[in-house]
N, CA, C and O atoms as a Tripos MOL2 file, in Angstrom:
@<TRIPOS>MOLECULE
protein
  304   303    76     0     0
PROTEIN
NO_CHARGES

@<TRIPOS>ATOM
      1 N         123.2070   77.7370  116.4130 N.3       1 UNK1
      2 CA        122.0910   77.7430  117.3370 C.3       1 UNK1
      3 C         122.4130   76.8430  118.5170 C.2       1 UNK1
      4 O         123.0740   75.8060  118.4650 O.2       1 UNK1
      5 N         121.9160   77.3270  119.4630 N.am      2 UNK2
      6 CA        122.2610   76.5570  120.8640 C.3       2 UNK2
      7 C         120.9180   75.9720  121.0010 C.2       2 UNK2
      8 O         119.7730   76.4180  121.0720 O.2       2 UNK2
      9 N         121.6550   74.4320  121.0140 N.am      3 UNK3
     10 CA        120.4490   73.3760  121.1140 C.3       3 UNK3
     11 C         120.0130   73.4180  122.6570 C.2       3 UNK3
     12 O         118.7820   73.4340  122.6880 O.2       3 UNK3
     13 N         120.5860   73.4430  124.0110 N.am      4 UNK4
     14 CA        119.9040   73.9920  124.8630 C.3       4 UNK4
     15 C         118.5900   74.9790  125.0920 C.2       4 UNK4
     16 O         117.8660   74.9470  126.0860 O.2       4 UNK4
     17 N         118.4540   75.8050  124.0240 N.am      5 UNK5
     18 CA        117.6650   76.8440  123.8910 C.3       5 UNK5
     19 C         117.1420   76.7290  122.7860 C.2       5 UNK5
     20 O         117.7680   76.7020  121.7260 O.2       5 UNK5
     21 N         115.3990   76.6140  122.9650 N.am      6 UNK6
     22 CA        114.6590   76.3940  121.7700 C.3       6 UNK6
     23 C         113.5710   77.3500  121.7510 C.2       6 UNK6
     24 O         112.7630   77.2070  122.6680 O.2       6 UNK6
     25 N         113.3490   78.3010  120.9220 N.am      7 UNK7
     26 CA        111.8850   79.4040  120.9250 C.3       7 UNK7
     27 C         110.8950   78.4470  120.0790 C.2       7 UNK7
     28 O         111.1900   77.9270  119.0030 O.2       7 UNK7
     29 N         109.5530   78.2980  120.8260 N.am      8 UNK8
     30 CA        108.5740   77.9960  120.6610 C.3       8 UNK8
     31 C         108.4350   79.2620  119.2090 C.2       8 UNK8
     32 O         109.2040   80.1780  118.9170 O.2       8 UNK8
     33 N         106.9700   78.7580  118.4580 N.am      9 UNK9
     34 CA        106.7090   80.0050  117.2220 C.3       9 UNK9
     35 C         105.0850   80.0470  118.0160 C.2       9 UNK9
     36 O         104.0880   79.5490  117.4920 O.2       9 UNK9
     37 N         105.0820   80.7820  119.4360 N.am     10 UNK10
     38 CA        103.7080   81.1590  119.2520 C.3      10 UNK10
     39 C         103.9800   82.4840  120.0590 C.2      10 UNK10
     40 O         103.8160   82.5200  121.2780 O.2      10 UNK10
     41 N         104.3090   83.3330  119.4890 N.am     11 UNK11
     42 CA        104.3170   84.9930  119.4090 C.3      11 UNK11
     43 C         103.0890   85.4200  119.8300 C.2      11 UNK11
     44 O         102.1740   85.0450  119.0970 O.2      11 UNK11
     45 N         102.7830   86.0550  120.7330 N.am     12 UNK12
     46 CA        101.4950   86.7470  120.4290 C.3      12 UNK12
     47 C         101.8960   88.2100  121.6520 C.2      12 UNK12
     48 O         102.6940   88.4050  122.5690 O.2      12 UNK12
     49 N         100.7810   88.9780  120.9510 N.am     13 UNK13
     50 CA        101.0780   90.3860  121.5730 C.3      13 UNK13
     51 C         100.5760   90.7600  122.8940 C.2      13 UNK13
     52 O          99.3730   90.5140  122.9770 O.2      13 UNK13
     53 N         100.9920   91.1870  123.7820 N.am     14 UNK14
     54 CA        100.4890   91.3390  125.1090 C.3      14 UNK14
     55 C         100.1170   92.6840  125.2240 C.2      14 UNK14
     56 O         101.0810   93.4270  125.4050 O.2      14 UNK14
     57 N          99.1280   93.1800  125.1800 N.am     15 UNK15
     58 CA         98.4840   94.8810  124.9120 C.3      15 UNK15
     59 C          98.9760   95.4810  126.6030 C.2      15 UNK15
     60 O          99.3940   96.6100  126.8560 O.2      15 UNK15
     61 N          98.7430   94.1950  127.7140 N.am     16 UNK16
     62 CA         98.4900   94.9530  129.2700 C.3      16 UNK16
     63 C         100.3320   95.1950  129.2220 C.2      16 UNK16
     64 O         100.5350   96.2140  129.8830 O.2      16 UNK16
     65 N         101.4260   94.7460  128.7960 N.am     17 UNK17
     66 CA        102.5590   94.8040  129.0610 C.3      17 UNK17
     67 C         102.9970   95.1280  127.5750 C.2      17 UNK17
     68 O         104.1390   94.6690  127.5600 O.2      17 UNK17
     69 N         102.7760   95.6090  126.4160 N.am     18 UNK18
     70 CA        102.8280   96.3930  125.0840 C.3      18 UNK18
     71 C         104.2340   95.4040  124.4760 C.2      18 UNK18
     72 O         105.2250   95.7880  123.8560 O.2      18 UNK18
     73 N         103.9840   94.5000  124.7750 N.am     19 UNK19
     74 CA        105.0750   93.7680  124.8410 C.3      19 UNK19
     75 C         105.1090   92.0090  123.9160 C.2      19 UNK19
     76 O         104.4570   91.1290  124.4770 O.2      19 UNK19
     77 N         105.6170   91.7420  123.0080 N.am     20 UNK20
     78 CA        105.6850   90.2970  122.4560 C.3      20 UNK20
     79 C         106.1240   89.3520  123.0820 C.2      20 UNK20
     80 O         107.3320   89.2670  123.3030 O.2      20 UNK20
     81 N         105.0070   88.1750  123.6260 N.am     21 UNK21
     82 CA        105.3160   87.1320  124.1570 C.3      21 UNK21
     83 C         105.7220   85.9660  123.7030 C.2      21 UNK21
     84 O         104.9120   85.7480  122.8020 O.2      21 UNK21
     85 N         106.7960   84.6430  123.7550 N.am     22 UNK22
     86 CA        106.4400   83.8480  123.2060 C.3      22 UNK22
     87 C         106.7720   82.6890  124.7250 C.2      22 UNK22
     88 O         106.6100   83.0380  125.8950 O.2      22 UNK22
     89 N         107.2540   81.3050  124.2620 N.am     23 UNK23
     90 CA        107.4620   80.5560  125.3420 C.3      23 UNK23
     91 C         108.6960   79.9390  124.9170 C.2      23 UNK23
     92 O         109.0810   80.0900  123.7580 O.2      23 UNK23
     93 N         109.3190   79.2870  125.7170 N.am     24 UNK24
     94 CA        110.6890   78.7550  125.0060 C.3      24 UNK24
     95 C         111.0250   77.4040  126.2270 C.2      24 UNK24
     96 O         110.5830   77.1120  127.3380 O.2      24 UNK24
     97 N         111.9860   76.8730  125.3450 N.am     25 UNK25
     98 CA        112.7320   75.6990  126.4700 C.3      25 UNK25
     99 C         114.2000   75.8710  126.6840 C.2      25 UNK25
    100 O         114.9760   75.8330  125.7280 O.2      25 UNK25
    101 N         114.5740   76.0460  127.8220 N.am     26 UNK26
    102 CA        115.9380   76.2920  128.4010 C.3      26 UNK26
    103 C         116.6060   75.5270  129.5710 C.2      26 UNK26
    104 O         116.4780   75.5220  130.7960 O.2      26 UNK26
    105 N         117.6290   74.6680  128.3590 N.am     27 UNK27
    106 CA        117.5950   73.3550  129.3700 C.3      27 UNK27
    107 C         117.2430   72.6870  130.3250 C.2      27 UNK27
    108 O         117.6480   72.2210  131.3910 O.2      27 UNK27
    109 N         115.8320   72.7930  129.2700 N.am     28 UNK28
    110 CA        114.6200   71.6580  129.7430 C.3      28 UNK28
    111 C         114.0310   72.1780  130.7460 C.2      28 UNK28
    112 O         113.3990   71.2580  131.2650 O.2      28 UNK28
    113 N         113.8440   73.2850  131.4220 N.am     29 UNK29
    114 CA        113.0770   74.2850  131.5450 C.3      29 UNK29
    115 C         112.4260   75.5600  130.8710 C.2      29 UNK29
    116 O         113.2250   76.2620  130.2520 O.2      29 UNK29
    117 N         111.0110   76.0040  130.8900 N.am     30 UNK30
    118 CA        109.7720   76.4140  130.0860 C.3      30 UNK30
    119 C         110.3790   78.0250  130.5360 C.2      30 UNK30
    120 O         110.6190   78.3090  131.7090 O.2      30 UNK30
    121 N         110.5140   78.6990  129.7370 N.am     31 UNK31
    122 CA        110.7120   80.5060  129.8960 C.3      31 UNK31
    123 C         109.3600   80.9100  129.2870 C.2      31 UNK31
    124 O         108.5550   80.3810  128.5210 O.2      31 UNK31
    125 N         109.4500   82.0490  129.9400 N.am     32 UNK32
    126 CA        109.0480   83.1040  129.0070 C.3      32 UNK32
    127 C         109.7130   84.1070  128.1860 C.2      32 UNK32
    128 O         110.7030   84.5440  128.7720 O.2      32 UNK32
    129 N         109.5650   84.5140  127.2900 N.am     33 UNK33
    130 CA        110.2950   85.8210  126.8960 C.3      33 UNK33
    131 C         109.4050   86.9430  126.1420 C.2      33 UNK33
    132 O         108.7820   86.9270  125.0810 O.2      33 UNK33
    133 N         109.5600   87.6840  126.8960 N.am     34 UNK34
    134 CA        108.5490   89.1160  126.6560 C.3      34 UNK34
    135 C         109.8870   90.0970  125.3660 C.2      34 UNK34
    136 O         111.1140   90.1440  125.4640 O.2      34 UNK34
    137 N         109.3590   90.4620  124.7450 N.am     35 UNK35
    138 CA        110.2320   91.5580  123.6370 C.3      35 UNK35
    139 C         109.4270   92.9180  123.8010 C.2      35 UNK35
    140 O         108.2170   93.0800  123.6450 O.2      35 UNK35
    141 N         110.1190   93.5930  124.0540 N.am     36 UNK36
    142 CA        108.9930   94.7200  123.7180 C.3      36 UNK36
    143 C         109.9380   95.7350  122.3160 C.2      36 UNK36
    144 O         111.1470   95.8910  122.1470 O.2      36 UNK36
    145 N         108.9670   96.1550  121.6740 N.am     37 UNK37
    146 CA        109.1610   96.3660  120.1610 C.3      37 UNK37
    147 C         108.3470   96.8680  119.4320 C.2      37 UNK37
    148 O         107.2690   96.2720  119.4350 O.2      37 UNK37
    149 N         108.4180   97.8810  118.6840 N.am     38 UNK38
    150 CA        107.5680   98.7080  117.2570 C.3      38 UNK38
    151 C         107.1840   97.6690  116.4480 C.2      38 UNK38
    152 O         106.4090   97.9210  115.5260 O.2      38 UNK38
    153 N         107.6290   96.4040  116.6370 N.am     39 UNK39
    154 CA        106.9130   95.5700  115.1870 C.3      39 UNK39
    155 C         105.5670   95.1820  115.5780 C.2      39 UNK39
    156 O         105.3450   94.6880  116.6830 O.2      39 UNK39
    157 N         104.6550   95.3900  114.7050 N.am     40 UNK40
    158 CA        103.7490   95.6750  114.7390 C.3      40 UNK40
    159 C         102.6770   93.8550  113.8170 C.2      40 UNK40
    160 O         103.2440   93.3530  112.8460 O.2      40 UNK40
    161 N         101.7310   93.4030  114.1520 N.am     41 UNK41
    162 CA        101.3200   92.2790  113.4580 C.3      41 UNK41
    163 C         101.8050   92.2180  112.3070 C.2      41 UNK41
    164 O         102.6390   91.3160  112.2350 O.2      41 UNK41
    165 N         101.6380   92.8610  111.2180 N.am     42 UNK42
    166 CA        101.9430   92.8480  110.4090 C.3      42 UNK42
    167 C         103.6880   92.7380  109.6090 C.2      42 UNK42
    168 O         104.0930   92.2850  108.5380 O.2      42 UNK42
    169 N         104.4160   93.4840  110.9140 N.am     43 UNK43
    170 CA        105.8430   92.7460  110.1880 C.3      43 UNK43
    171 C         106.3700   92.2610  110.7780 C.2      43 UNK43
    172 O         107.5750   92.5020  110.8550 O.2      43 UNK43
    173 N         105.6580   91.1050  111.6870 N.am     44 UNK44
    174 CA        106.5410   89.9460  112.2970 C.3      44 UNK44
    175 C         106.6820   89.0090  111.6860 C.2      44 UNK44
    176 O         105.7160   88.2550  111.7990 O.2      44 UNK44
    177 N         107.7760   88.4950  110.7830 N.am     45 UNK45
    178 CA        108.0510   87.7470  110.0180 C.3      45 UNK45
    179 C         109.1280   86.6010  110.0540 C.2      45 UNK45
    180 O         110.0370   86.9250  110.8190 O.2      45 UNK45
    181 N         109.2850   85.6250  109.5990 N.am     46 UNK46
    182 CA        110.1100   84.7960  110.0190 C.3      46 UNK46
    183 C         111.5460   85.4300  110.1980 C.2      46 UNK46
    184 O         112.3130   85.0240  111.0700 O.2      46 UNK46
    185 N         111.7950   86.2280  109.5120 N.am     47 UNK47
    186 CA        112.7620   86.7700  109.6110 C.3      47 UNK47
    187 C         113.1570   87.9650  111.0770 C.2      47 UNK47
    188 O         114.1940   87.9560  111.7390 O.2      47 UNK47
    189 N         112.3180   88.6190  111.1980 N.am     48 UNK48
    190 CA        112.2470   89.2700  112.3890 C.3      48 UNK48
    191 C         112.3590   88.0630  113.8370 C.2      48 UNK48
    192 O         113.2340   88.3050  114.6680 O.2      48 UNK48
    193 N         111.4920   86.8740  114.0420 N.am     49 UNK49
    194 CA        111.6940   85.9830  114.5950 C.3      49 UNK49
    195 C         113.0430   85.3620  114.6810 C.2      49 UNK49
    196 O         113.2660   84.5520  115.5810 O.2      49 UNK49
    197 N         114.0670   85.7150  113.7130 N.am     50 UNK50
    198 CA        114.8210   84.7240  113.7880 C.3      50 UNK50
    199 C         115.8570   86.1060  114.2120 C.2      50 UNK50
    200 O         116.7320   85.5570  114.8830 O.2      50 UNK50
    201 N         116.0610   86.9990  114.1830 N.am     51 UNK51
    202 CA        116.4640   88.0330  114.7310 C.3      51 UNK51
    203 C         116.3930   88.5180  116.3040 C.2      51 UNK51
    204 O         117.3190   89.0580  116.9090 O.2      51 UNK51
    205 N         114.8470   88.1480  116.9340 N.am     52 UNK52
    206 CA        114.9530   88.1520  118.4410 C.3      52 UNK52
    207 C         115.5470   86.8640  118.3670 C.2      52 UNK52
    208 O         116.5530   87.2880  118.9360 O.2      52 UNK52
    209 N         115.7860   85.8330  118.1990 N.am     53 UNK53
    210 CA        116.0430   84.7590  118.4120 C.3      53 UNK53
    211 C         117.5740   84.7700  118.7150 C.2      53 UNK53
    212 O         118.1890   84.1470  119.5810 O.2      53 UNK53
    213 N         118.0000   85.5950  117.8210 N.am     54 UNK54
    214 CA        119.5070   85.3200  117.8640 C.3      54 UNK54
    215 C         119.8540   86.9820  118.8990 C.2      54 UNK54
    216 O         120.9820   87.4370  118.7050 O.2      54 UNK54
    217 N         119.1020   87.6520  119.7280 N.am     55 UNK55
    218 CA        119.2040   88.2530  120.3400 C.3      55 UNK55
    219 C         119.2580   87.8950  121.8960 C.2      55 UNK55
    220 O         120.0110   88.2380  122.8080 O.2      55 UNK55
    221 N         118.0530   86.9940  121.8060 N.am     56 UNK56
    222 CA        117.9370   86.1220  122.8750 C.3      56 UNK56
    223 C         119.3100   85.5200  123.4060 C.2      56 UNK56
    224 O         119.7790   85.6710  124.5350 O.2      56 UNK56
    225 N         119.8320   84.8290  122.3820 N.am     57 UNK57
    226 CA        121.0290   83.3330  122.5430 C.3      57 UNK57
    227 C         121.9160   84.8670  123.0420 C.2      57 UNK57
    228 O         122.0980   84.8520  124.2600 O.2      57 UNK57
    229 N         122.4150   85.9910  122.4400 N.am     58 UNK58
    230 CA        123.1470   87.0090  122.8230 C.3      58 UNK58
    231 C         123.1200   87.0960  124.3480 C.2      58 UNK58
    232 O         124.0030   86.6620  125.0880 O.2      58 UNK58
    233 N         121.6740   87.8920  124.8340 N.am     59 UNK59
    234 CA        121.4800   88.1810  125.7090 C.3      59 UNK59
    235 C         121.8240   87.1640  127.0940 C.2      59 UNK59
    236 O         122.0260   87.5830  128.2340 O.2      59 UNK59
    237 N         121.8310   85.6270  126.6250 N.am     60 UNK60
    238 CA        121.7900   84.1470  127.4180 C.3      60 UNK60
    239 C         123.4590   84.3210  127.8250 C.2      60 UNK60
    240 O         123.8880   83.9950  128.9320 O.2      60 UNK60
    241 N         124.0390   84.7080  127.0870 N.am     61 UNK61
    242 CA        125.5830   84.7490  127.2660 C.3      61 UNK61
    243 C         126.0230   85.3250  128.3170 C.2      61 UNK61
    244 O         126.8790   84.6990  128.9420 O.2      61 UNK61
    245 N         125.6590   86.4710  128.7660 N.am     62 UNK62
    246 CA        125.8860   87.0310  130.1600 C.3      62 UNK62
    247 C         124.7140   86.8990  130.6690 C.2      62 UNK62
    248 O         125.4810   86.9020  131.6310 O.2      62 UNK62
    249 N         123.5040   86.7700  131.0810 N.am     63 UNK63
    250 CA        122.2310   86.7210  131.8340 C.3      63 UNK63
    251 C         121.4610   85.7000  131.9760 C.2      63 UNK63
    252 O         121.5960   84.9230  131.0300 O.2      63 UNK63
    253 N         120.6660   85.3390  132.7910 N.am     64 UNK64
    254 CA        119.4970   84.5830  132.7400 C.3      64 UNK64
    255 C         118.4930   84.6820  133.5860 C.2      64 UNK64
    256 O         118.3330   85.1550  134.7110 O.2      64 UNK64
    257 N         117.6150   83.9310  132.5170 N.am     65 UNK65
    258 CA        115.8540   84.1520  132.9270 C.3      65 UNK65
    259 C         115.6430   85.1550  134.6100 C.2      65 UNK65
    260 O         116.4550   84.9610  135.5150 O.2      65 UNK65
    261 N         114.8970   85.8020  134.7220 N.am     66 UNK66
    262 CA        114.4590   86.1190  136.4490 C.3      66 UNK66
    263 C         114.0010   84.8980  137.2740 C.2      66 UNK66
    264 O         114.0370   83.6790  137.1080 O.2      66 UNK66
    265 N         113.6290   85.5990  138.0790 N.am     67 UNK67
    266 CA        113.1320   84.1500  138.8220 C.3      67 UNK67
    267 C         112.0140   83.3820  138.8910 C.2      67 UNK67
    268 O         111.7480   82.3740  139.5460 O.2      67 UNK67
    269 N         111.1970   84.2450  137.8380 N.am     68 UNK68
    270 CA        109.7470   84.1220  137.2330 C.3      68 UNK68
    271 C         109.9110   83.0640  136.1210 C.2      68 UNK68
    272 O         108.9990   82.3320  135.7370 O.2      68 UNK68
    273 N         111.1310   83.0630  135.6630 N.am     69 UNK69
    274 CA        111.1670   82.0730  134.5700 C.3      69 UNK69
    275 C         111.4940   82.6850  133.2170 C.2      69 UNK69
    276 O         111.5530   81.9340  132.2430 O.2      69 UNK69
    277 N         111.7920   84.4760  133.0270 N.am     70 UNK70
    278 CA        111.3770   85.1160  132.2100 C.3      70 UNK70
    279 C         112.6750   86.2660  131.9910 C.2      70 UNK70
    280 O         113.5050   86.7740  132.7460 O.2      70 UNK70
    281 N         112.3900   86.3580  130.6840 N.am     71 UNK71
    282 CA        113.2760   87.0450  129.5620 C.3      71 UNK71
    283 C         112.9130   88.0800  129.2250 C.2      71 UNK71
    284 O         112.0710   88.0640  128.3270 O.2      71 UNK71
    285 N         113.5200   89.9560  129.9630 N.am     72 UNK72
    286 CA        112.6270   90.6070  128.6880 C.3      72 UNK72
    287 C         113.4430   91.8660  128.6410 C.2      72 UNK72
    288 O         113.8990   92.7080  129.4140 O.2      72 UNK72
    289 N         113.4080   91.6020  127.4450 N.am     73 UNK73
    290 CA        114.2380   92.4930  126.2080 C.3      73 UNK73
    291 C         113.4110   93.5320  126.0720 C.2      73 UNK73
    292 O         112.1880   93.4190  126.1540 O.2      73 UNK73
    293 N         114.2260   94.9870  125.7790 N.am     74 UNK74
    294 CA        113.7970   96.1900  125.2960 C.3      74 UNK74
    295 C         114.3490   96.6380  123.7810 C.2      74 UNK74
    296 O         115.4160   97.2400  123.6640 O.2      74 UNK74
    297 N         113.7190   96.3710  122.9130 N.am     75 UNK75
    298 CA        113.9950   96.7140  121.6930 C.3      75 UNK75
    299 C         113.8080   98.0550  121.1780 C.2      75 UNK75
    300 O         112.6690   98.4940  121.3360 O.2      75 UNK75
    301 N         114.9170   99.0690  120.4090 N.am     76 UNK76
    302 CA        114.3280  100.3500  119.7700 C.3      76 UNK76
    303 C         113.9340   99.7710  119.3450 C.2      76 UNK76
    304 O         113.1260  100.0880  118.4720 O.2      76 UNK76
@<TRIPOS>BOND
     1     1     2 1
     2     2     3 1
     3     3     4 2
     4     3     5 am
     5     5     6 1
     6     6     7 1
     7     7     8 2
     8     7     9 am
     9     9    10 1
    10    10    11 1
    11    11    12 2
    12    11    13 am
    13    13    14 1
    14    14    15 1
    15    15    16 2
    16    15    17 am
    17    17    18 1
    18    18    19 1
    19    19    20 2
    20    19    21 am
    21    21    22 1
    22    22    23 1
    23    23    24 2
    24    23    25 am
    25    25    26 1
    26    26    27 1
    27    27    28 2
    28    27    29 am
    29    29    30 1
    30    30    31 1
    31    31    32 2
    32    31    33 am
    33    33    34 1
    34    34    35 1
    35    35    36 2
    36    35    37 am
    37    37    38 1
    38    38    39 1
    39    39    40 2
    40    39    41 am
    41    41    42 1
    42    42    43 1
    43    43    44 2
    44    43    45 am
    45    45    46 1
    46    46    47 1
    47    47    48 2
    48    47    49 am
    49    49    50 1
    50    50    51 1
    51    51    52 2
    52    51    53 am
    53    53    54 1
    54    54    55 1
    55    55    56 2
    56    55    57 am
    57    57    58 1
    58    58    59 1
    59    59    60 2
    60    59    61 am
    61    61    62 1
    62    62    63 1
    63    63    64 2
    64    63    65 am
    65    65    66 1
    66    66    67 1
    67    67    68 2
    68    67    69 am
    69    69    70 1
    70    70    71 1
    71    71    72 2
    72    71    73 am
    73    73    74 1
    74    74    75 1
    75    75    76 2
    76    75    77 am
    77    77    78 1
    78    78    79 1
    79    79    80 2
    80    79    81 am
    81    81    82 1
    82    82    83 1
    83    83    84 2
    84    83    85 am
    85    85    86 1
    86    86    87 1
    87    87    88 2
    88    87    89 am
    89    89    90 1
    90    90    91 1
    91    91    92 2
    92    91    93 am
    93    93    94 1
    94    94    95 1
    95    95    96 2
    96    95    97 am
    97    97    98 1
    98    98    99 1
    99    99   100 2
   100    99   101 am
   101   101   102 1
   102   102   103 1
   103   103   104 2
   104   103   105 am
   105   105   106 1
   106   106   107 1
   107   107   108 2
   108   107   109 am
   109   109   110 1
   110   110   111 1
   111   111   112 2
   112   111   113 am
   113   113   114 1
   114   114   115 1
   115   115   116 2
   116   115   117 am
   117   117   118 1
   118   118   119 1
   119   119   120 2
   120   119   121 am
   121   121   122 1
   122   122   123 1
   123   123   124 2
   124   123   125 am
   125   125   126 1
   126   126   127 1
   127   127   128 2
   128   127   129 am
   129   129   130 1
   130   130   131 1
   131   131   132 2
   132   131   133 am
   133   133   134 1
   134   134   135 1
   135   135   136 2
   136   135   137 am
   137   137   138 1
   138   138   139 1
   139   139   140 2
   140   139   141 am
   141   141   142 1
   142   142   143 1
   143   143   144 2
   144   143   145 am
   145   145   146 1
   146   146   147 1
   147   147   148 2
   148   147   149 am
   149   149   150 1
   150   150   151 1
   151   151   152 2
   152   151   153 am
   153   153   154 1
   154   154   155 1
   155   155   156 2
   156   155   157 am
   157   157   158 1
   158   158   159 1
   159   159   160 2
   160   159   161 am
   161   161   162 1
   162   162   163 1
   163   163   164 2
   164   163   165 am
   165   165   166 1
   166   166   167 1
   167   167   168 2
   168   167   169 am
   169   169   170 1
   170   170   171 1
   171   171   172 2
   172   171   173 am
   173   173   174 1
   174   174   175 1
   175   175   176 2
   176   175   177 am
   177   177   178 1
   178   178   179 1
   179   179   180 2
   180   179   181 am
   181   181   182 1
   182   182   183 1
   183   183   184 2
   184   183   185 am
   185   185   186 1
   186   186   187 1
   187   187   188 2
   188   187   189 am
   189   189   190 1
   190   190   191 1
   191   191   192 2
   192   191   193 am
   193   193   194 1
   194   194   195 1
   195   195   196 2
   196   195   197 am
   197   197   198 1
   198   198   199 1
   199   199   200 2
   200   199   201 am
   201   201   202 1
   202   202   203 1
   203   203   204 2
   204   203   205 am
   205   205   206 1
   206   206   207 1
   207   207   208 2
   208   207   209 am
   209   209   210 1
   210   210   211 1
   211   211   212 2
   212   211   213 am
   213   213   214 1
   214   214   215 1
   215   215   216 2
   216   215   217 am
   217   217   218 1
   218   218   219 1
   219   219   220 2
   220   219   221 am
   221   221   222 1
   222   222   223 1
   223   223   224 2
   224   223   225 am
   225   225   226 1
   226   226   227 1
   227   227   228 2
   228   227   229 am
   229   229   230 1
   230   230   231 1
   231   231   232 2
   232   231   233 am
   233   233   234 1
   234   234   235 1
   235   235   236 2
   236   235   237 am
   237   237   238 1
   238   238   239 1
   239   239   240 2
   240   239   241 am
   241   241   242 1
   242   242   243 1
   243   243   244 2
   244   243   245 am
   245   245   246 1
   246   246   247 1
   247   247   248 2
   248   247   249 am
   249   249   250 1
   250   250   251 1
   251   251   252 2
   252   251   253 am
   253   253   254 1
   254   254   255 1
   255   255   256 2
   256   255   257 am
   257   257   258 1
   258   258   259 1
   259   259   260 2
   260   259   261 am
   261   261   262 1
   262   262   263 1
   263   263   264 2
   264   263   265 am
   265   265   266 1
   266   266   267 1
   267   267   268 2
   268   267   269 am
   269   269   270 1
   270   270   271 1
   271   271   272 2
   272   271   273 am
   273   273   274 1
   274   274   275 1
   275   275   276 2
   276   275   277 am
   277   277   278 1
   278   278   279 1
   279   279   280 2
   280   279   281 am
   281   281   282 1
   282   282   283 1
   283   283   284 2
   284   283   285 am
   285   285   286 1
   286   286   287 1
   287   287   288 2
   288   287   289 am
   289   289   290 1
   290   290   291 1
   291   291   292 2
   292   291   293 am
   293   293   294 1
   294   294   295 1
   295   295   296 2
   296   295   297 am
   297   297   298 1
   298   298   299 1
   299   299   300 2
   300   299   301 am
   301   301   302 1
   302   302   303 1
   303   303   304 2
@<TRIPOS>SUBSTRUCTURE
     1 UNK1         2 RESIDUE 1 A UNK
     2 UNK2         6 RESIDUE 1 A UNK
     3 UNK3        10 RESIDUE 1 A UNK
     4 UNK4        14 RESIDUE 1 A UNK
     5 UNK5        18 RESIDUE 1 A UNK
     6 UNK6        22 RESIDUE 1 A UNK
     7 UNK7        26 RESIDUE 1 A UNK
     8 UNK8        30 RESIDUE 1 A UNK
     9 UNK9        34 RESIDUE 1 A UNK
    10 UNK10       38 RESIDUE 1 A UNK
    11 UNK11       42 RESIDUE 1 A UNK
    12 UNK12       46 RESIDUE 1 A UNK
    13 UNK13       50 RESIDUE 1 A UNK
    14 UNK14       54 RESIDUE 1 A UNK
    15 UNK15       58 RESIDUE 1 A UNK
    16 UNK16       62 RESIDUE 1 A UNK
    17 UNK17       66 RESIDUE 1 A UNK
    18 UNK18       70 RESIDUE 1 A UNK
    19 UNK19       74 RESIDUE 1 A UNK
    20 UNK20       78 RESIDUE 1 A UNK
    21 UNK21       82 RESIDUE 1 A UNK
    22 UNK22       86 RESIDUE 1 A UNK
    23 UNK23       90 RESIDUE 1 A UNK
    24 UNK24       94 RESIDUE 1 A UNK
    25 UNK25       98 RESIDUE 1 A UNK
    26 UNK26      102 RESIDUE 1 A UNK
    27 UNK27      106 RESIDUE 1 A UNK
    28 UNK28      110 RESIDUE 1 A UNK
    29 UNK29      114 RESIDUE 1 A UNK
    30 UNK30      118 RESIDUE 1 A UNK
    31 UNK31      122 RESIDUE 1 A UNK
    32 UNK32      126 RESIDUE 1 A UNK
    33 UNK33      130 RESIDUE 1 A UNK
    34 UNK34      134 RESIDUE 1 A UNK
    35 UNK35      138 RESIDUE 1 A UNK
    36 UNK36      142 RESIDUE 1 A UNK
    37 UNK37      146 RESIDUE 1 A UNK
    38 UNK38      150 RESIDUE 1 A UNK
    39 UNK39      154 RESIDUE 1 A UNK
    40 UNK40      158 RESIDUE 1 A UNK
    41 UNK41      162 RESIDUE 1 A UNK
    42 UNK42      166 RESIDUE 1 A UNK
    43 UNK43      170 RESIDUE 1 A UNK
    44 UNK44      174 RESIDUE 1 A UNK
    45 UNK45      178 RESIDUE 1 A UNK
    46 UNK46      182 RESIDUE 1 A UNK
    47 UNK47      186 RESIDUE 1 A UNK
    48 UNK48      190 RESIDUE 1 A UNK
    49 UNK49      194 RESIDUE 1 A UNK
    50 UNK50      198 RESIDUE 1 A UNK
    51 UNK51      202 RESIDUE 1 A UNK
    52 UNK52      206 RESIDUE 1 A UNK
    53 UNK53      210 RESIDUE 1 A UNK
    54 UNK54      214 RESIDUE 1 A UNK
    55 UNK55      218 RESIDUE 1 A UNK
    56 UNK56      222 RESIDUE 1 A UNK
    57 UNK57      226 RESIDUE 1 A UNK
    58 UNK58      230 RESIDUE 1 A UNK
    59 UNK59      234 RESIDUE 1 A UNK
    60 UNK60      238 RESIDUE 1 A UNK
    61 UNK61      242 RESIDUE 1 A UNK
    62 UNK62      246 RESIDUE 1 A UNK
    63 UNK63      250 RESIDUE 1 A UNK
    64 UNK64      254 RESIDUE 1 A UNK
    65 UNK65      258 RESIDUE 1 A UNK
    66 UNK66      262 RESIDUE 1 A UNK
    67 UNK67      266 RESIDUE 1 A UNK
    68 UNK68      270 RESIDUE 1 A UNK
    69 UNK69      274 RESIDUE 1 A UNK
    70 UNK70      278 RESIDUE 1 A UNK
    71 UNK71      282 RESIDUE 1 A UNK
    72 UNK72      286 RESIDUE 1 A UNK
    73 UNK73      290 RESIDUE 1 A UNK
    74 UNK74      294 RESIDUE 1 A UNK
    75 UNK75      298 RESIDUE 1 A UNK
    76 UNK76      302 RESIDUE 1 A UNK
């Protein structure tokens, strides 16, 4: 895990953008990161969390945040 990059655990679903929000810190600046994704309340689980998570750190490798501050992934 890249200690630079830390995901907050407050997930919540964004209905106007169909999309999972959470907040994060990226060297020591506040992101956002939007997921958009079929998982549904019910099977977001620590495990699924720790899966965007390590999608995220992927995605950080070639890209970063917009200029909004923000991350967003398209998940099948």
């Amino acid at each position: 895990m890249n200690q630079s990059f830390i995901i907050n655990d407050d997930y919540q679903f964004d209905k106007q953008s169909g999309c999972w929000c959470c907040t994060a810190m990226l060297a020591g600046n506040r992101i956002t990161i939007f997921i958009k994704s079929d998982i549904n309340e019910k099977q977001l689980t620590q495990n699924v969390k720790f899966d965007w998570e390590c999608i995220v750190e992927d995605w950080l490798e070639e890209n970063e945040p917009n200029t909004k501050n923000e991350i967003i992934i398209e998940l099948s």
